[in-house]
N, C-alpha and C positions, 0 to 999 in steps of 0.2 A: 199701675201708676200711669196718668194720664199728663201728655208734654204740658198739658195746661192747668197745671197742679202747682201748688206751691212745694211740693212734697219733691218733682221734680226739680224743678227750681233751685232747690236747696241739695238737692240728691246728684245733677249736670256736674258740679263747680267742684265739688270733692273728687268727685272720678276724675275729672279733666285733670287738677293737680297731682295728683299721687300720678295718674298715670302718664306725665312728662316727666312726672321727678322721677319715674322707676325707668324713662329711658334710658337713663344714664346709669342703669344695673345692666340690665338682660330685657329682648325680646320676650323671652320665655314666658319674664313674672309681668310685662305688662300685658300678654295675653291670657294668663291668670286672672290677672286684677278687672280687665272686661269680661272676663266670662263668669266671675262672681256677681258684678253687677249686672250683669245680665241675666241672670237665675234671681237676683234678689227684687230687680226692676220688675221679671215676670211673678215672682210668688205677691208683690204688692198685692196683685188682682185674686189670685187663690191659691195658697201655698201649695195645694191638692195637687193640682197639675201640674205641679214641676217635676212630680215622678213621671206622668206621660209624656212629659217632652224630654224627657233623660230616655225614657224606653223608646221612643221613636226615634232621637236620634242614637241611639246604642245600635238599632236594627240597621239603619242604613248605613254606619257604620264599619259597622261588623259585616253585612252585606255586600260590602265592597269591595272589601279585600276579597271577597269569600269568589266574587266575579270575576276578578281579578287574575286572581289565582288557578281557578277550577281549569281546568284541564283539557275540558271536554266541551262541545256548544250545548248539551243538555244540561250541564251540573249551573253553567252559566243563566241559562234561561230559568232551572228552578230556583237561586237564589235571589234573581229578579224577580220569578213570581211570587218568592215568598213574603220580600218585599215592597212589594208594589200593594198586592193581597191585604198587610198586616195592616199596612199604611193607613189604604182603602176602606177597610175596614174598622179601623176604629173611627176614623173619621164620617165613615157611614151610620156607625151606631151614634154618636156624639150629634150629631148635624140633621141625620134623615131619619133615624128610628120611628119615630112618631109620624114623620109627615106620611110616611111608605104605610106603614098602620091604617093610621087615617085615609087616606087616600083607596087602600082593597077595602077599606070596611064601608065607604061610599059605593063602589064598585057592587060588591056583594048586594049592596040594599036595592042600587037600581033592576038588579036581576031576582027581588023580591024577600032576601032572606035577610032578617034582624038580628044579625048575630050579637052578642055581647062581647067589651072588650073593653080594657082600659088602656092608657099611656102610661110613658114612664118619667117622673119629674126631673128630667135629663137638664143638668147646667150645659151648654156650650162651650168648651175654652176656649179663650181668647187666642185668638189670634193663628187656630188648629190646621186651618186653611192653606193659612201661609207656609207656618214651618213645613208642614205634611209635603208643599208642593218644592220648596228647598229640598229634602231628601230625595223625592223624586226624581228630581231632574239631574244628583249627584250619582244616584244607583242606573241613572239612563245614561249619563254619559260616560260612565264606565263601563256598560256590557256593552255600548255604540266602540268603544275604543278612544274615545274624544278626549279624554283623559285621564291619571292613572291614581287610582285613590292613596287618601293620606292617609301614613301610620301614626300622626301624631295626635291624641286626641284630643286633646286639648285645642287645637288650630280646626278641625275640623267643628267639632262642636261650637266654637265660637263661630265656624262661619254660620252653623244654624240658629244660634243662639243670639246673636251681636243685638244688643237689645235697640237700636233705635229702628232696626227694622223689623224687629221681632214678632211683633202682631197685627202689621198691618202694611207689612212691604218696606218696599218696592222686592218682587221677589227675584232673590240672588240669584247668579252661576258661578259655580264652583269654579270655573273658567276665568270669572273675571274678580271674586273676593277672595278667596281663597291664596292665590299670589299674592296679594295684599297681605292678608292675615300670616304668611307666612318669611316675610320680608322687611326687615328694619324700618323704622317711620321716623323722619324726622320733623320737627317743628318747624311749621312754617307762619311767618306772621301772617304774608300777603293771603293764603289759605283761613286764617283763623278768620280773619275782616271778614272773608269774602261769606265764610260760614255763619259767620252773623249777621251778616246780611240777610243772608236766605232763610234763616230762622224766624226773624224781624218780620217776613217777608208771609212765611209759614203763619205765626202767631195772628199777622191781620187776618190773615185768611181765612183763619179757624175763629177767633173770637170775633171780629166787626164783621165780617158777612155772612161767614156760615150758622155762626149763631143766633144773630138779629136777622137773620132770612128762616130759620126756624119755627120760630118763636107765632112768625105769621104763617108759613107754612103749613104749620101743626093747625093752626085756627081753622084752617080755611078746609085741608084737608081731613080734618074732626065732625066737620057739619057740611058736608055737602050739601044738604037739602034745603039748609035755609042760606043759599048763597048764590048770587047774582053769577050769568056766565062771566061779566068781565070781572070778579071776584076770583072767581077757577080759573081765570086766565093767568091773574098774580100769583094766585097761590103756586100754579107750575111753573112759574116763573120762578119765583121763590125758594121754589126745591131745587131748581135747576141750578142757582147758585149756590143753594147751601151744600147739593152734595158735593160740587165742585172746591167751593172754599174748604168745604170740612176733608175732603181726599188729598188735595193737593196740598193743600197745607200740611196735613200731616207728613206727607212726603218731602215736604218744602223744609220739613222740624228735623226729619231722620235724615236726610240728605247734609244739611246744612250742621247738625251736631256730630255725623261721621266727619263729616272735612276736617272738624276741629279737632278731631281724633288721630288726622291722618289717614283716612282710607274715605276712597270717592263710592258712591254707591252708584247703581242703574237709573239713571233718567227715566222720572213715571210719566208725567206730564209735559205735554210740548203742544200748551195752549191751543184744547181739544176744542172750546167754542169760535177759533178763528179758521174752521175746516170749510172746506167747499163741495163737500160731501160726507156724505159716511163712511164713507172707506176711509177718505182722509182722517175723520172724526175718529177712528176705531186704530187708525197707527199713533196717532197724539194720545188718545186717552187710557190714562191705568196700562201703559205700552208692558211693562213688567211681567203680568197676566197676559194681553196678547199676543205678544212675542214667545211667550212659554207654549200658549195651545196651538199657536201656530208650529212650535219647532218638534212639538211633543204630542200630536195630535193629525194636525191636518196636513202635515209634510208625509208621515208613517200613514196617513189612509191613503194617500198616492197624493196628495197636494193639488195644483190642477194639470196634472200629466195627461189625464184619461180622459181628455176633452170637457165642453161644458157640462153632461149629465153628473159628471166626475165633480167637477167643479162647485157644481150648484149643492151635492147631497155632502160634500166636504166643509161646506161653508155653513151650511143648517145646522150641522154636527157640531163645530166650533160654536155656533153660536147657542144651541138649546143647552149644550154643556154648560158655557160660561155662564148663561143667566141658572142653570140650576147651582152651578157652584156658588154664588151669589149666597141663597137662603133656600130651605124648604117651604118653598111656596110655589103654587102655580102662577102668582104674580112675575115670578123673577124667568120661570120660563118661560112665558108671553112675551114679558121682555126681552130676552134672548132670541125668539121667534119674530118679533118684528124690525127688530134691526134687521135678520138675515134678511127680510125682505125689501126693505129700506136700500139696503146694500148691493141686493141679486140686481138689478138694471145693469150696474155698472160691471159687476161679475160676468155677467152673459155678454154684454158689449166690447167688455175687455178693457174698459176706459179706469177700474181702480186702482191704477198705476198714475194716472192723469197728473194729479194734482202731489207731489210729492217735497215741491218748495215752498217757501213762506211764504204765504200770503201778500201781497203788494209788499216785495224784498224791495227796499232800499226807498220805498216812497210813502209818504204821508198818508195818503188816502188809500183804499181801492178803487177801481173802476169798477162801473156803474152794472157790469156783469160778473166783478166778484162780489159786489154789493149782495146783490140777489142771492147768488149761490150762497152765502156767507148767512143772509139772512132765512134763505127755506135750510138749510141743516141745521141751523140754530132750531129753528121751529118743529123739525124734524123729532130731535135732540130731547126736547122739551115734552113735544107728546110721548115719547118714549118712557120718559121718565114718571108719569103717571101711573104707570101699570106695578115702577121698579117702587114708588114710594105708596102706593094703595097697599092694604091692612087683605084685600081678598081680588081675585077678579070683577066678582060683581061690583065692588064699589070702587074700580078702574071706570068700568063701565058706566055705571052711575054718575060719576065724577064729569066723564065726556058728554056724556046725553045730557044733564044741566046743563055743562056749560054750553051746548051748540045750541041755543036760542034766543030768542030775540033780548035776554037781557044781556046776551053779548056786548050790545050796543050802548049799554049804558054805564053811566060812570061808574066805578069802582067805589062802593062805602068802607072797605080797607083801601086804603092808602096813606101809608108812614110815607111822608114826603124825605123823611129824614133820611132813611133807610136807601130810597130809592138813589137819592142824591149820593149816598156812599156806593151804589151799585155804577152810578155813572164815572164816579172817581177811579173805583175799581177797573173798569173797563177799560178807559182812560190811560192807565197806567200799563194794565197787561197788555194794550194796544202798542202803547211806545215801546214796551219792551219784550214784546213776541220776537225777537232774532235774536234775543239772548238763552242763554239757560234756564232762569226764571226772570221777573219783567222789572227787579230792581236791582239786577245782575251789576247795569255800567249806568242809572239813571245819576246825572250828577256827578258824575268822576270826573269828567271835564271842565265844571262850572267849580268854583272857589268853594275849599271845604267850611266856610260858615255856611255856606247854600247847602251842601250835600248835609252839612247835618241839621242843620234846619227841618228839611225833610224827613231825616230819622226820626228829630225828634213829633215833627206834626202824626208820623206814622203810631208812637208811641202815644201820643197825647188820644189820639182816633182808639187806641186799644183801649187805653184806660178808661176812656169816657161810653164804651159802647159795651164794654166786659159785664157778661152775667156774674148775677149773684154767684148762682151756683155753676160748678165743674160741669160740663156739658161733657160727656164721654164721644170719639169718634166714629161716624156711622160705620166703616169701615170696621170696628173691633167686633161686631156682631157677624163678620164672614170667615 
């Protein structure tokens, strides 16, 4: 079921009612009642798989206590590894099967032999990624000591389960949902408003930009070869916001639909293209994931204790992980490989700490030296994104070698002026409202509510007039 469905739409409004009117029963049945809709939200996509996500979370489950419990520092460590292992592994077979195939059977050929071999017509489930790394980080922080698992299963499954973040984030800790999940909720108006807001906010994101920055994206990135460099310069332009619009929004959709539930989720984005490096750019963006391989990954290989060589082979680690976690492709680990080096300057100097506040806090502009910064990480940003939206390596490549030529300098024969001008509005807006939560957090609270809704409504009128035909699914449900 995708937020941008009418199916959704109609499917939000019934759960929201039954589950305040079941406040006034028991806790118990309205953590029931989400965690049915959250099994029902996830079988829309393929009923199939709602037995693997009942088995994987049964394992970590069950795993927990088993931690918990054992006795001994080895009985602990083997039902971590059993679980960590099973996790691992389905999600390996689901995700990598074919590309690890493919990949020894190229291997074997350059060293001369033609072996035979077929693949397997593997569906992906939606959103394997996510849940898999929830479990994770629950069976981690119970053999850490960090927390003591739940016996009640129902609260726990729904922390794995809780559908608005289901398949595509922001991913939880047990730490900070689970409390939630286990503790009364009351109805709050000023929380609902605000959850509408963010939604409101979510929806532009996903349909007026991330959609209509697609639509050319796809074009440009489909035919490299008959496309001018300043062509390939929109087009990555154009990715650049769509994957933005289409992430963040979704984030902006499950954030803002838990609120109205009563429970706050983890902040993903914290307006990743107003960074003044990549370091900065990599604590704002998809922080949910960041924050996980940092706590779960690069702290546990020694973090940077062991000095710079330490330092430098901890940060490659994080980074070729997360772009394979991405997709089976060597695109996404390129990508994951040039950020770390994007990033190493500031790692070896010590300066990725530097930039840690808002961007020009409390003033209109920036100066003419965060200008710069602001503007080469964008552009940074941007090349980067090439290799993460290319179909292979070679037509990353391909895509750059066109563009770096002299038709760089010539006008652009795509250009939707229409398009662009909502990208200037867009920016506009996230600009005034980068020190909030999200960037229409307080815009207008202050000015006379006919102005504040004015603006909701021009926001609405922009959806409706820019909304594709068709349901555009989130690029994020393919990781």
């Amino acid at each position: 079921m995708l937020f941008n469905s009418l199916q959704f739409i109609l499917f939000f409004p019934i759960v929201f009612a039954l589950y305040w009117w079941l406040n006034k029963k028991s806790l118990k049945w309205q953590n029931i009642l989400l965690l049915v809709a959250s099994y029902y939200f996830y079988s829309c996509w393929d009923w199939r798989f709602v037995f693997l996500l009942a088995f994987s979370t049964g394992l970590d489950y069950f795993s927990g206590i088993a931690i918990y419990e054992s006795n001994t520092k080895i009985k602990k460590k083997l039902w971590l590894l059993a679980s960590v292992g099973i996790n691992i592994g389905f999600l390996g077979f689901f995700k990598y099967y074919n590309f690890f195939i493919e990949s020894f059977i190229v291997l074997l050929k350059n060293f001369g032999f033609q072996p035979h071999y077929s693949t397997l017509q593997i569906i992906l489930p939606v959103g394997i990624s996510f849940y898999t790394f929830h479990g994770l980080s629950y069976v981690f922080d119970i053999y850490y000591n960090r927390i003591k698992p739940s016996y009640n299963w129902v609260n726990y499954t729904l922390f794995v389960c809780f559908f608005p973040l289901l398949v595509a984030g922001p991913i939880e800790r047990a730490t900070h949902l689970l409390p939630q999940i286990e503790r009364p909720r009351q109805f709050d108006y000023n929380k609902l408003v605000d959850g509408l807001r963010q939604i409101l906010w979510g929806f532009f994101k996903k349909v007026v930009i991330a959609d209509n920055c697609a639509e050319f994206a796809n074009q440009i990135f489909n035919d490299v070869g008959n496309q001018s460099g300043s062509n390939l310069v929109l087009g990555a332009l154009f990715f650049t916001f769509q994957i933005y619009g289409d992430f963040s929004g979704y984030s902006d959709i499950a954030l803002g639909s838990a609120r109205l539930l009563g429970i706050e989720l983890l902040k993903n984005f914290n307006f990743p293209y107003f960074s003044r490096d990549i370091a900065e750019f990599w604590r704002r963006w998809h922080i949910s994931l960041s924050s996980w391989f940092r706590d779960y990954l690069y702290i546990p290989l020694g973090g940077s204790k062991g000095g710079n060589w330490m330092r430098i082979r901890n940060t490659f680690i994080i980074f070729i992980v997360s772009g394979f976690w991405h997709g089976a492709n060597w695109t996404f680990i390129f990508w994951g490989g040039i950020n770390a080096l994007f990033i190493m300057p500031s790692i070896i100097m010590k300066t990725n700490r530097d930039n840690i506040s808002i961007v020009a806090q409390g003033k209109m502009l920036p100066n003419v030296k965060e200008f710069f910064q602001l503007t080469s990480t964008f552009m940074l940003a941007m090349f980067c994104w090439i290799f993460f939206r290319a179909n292979s390596l070679q037509h990353a490549f391909d895509y750059i070698t066109n563009m770096l030529n002299w038709s760089l300098f010539t006008f652009p024969s795509i250009f939707p002026k229409a398009i662009l001008l909502l990208l200037v509005f867009f920016i506009l807006i996230e600009w005034i409202g980068r020190e909030n939560n999200y960037a229409i957090e307080k815009i207008g609270l202050k000015k006379h509510r006919f102005i504040r809704w004015m603006f909701y409504a021009f926001l609405l009128f922009l959806i409706g007039m820019f909304m594709q035909t068709n349901e555009t699914p989130f690029i994020y449900f393919q990781f």
